[in-house]
C-alpha positions in Angstrom: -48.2 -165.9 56.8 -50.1 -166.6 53.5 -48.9 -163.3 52.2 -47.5 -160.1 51.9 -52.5 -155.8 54.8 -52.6 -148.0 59.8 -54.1 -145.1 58.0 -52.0 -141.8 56.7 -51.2 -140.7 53.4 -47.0 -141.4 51.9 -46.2 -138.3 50.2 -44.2 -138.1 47.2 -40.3 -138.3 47.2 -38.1 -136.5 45.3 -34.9 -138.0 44.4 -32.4 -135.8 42.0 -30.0 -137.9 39.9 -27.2 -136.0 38.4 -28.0 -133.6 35.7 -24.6 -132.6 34.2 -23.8 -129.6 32.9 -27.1 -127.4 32.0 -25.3 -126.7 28.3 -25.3 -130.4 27.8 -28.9 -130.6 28.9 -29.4 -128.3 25.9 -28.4 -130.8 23.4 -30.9 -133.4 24.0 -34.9 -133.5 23.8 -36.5 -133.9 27.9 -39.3 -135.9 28.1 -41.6 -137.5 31.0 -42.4 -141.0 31.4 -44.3 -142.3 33.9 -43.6 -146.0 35.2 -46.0 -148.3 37.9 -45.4 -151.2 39.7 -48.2 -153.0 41.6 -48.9 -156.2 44.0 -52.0 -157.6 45.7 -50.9 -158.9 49.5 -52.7 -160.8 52.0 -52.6 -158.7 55.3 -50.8 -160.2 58.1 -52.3 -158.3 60.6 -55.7 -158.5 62.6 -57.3 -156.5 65.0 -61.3 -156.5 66.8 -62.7 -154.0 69.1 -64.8 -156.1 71.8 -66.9 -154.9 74.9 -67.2 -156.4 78.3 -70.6 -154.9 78.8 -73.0 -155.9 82.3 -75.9 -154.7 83.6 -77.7 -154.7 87.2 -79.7 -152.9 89.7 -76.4 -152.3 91.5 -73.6 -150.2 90.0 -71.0 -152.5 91.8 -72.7 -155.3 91.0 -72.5 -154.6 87.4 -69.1 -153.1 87.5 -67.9 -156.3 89.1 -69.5 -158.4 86.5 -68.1 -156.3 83.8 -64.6 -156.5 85.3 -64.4 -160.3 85.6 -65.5 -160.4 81.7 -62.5 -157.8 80.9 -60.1 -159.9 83.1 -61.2 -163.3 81.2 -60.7 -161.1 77.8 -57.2 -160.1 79.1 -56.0 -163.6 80.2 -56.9 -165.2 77.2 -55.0 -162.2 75.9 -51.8 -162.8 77.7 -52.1 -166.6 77.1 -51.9 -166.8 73.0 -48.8 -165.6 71.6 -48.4 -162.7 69.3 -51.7 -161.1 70.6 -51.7 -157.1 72.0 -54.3 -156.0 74.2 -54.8 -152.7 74.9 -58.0 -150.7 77.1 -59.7 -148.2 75.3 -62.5 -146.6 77.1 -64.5 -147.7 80.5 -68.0 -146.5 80.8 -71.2 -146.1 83.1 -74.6 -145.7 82.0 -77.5 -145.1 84.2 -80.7 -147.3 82.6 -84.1 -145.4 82.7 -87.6 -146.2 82.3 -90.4 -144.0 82.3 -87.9 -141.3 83.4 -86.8 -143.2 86.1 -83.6 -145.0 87.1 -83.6 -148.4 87.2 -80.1 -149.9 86.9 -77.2 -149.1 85.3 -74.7 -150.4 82.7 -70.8 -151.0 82.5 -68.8 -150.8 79.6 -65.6 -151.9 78.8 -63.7 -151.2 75.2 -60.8 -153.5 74.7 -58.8 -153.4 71.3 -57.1 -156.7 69.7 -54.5 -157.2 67.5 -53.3 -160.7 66.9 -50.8 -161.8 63.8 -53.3 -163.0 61.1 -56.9 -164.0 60.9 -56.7 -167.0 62.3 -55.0 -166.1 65.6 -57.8 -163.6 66.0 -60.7 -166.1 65.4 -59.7 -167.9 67.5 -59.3 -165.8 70.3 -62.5 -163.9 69.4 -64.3 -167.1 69.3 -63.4 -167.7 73.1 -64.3 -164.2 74.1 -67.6 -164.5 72.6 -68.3 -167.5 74.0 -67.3 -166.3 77.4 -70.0 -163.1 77.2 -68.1 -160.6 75.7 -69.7 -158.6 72.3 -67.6 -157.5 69.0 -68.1 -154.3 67.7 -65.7 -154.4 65.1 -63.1 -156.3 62.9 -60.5 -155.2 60.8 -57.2 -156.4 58.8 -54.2 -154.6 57.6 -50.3 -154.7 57.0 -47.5 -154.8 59.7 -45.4 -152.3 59.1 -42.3 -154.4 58.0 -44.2 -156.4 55.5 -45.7 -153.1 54.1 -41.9 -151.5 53.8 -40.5 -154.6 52.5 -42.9 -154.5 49.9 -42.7 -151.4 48.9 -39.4 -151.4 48.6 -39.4 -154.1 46.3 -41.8 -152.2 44.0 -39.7 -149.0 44.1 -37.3 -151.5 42.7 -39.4 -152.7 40.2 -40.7 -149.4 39.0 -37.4 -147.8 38.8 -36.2 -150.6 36.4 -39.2 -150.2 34.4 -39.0 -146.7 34.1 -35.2 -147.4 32.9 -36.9 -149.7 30.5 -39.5 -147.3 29.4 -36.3 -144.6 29.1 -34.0 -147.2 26.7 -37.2 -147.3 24.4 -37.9 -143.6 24.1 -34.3 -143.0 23.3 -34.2 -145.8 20.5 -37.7 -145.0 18.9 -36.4 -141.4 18.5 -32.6 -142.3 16.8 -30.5 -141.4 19.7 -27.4 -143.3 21.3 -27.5 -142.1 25.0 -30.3 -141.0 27.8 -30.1 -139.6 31.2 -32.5 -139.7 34.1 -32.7 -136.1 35.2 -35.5 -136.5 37.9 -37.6 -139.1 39.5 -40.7 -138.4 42.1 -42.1 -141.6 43.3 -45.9 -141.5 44.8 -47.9 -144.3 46.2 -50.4 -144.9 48.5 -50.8 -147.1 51.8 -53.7 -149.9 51.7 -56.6 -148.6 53.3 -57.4 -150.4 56.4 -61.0 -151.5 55.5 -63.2 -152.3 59.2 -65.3 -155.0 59.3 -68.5 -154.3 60.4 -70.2 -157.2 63.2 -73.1 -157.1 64.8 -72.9 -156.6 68.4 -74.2 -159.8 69.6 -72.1 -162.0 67.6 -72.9 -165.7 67.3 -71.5 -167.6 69.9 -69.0 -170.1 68.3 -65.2 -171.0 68.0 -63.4 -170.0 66.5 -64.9 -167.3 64.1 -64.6 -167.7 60.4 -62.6 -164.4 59.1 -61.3 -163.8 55.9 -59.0 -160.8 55.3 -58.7 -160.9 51.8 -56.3 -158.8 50.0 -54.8 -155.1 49.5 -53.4 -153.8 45.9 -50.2 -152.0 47.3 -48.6 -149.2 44.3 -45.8 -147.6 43.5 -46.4 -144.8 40.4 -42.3 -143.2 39.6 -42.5 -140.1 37.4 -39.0 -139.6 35.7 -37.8 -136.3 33.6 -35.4 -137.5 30.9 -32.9 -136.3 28.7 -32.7 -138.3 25.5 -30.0 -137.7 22.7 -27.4 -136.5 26.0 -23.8 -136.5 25.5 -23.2 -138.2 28.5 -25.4 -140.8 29.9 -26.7 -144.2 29.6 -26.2 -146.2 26.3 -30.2 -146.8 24.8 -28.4 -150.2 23.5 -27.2 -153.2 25.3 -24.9 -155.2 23.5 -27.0 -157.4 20.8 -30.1 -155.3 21.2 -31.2 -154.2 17.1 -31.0 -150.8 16.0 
């Protein structure tokens, strides 16, 4: 994995720290302070939509040719570790000209997800050299790496937000602060498609680049500064 890349939004999450005594919460000045912590990853994920697509005068014949190019998809499938395979949709077409029938197509929609680019290239670069047609590419995050991650910049914008906290309370003359409230937002990276032309050019494997997602983690804290009780603004050493 060269990094740390399915679609829904994270809603926020409201975490309430201790507030004391609301007559102590008098005695100090609140205040809000917003703190962000941010990382670019490579998605480890992969995915392609391809079609096993025939045509012929015969509907069996060209559901039987369309079969045999889903079975090689689903074989090459099994046969490369890490890679899912899943059928989407089978369809029949009748073709017409001038009004009349004069064959018909089969279609089948198979979905790919392999672990990385390179798996996926690989694999796609068989397929397509074995007949079959890409309709689509995408890249995105598996779920562990995109909860490990975040969870290590909940970290890091909780301790900057205690930072940020420490400041306030020393630029305004006090001795103690106290984190009343926290919300944390942040988004998921979009999983951005990748666009290929149906008849892709027949070669192995295929060149695909995933690039990166930005992953955030925005923490809105409510704090009491000049508390009675609470955290010291000062660490030993730091000037007044």
């Amino acid at each position: 994995m060269r990094g740390w890349h399915r679609t829904g939004a994270i809603g926020l999450v409201a975490l309430a720290a201790a507030a004391g005594a609301a007559a102590d919460e008098g005695k100090g000045i609140r205040v809000t302070l917003v703190a962000q912590a941010a990382r670019s990853v490579t998605p480890d994920r992969a995915w392609a939509r391809v079609v096993a697509q025939a045509e012929d005068a015969r509907l069996e014949a060209a559901a039987r040719q369309a079969r045999r190019l889903a079975e090689r998809a689903i074989a090459t499938a099994r046969r490369t570790e890490g890679v899912e395979l899943e059928t989407e949709g089978y369809q029949t077409h009748d073709l017409r000209e001038a009004g009349r029938r004069t064959g018909y197509r089969v279609r089948y929609v198979l979905r790919l997800e392999a672990p990385g680019a390179e798996t996926l290239g690989r694999v796609l670069g068989e397929l397509t050299a074995a007949g079959l047609r890409i309709e689509g590419v995408g890249f995105s995050l598996a779920p562990g790496t995109r909860a490990r991650v975040r969870r290590e910049l909940v970290t890091e914008a909780l301790r900057r937000l205690r930072e940020e906290s420490a400041l306030v309370c020393r630029a305004l003359g006090h001795e103690r602060y106290r984190i009343l409230r926290v919300d944390l937002g942040g988004a998921p990276p979009p999983v951005r498609p990748m666009m290929m032309a149906a008849a892709a050019e027949r070669a192995a494997p295929l060149p695909l680049v995933p690039g990166t997602r930005r992953i955030e983690v925005r923490v809105r804290g409510e704090v009491l500064v000049g508390a009675d009780t609470g955290t010291p603004c000062r660490t030993p050493g730091t000037p007044r």
